[in-house]
N, C-alpha and C positions, 0 to 999 in steps of 0.2 A: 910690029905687031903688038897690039896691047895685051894686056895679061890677062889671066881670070878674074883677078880683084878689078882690074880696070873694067871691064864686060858688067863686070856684075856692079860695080855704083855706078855705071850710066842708066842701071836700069830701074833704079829708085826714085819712088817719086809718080807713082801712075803706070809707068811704063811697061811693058811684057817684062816677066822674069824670066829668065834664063832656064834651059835645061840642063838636065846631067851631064848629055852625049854633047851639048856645046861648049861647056866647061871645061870637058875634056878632050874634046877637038883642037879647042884654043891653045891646052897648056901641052897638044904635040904628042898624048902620050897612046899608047893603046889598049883595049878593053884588058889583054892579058896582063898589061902591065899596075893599069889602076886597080883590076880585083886580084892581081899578087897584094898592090899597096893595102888591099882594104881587106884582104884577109876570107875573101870571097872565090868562086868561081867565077868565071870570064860568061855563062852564060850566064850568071846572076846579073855582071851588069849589063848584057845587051836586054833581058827580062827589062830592067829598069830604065835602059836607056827607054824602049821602045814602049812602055809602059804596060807590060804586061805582069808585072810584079810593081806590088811599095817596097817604098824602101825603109827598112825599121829606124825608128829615130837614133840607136845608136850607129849607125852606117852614115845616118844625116851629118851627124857630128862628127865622124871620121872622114865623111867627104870633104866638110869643109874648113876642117883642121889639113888635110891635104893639099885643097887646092886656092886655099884662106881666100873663102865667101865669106862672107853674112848667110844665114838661112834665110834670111826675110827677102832676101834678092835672088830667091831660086822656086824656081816650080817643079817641085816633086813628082816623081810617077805616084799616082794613086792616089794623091794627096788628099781624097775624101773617104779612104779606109783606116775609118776611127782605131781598129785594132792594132795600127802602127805607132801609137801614139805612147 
């Protein structure tokens, strides 16, 4: 199984970016377990998974200090609500 780093440079270069809930599917773990890691509630990430919330850019940064992306290889929930920025 490849990892999240692997997922996420196949997808550079034109290709679809990746989402949260695949990133996280990939590396095996559960919403309880990554919004323990990110210091969030568990329904904050399925909001984010399912895009019914952004996710504020410093969550951006601890996502993918967790699950070591690139940001530019990931497709954000909300990603065109400038107040997250």
């Amino acid at each position: 199984m490849k990892s999240p780093t692997e997922i996420a440079r196949a997808v550079i270069g034109g290709a679809p970016r990746v989402t949260v809930r695949h990133v996280r599917k990939q590396a095996m773990i559960s919403q309880q377990k990554m919004a323990d890691d990110m210091g969030v509630g568990r329904v904050t990430v399925s909001r984010w998974e399912n895009e019914h919330q952004g996710m504020h850019y410093r969550h951006r940064q601890k996502f993918c200090e967790l699950f070591e992306v690139r940001p530019d290889t990931m497709r954000w929930p909300c990603e065109d609500d400038e107040d997250l920025y």
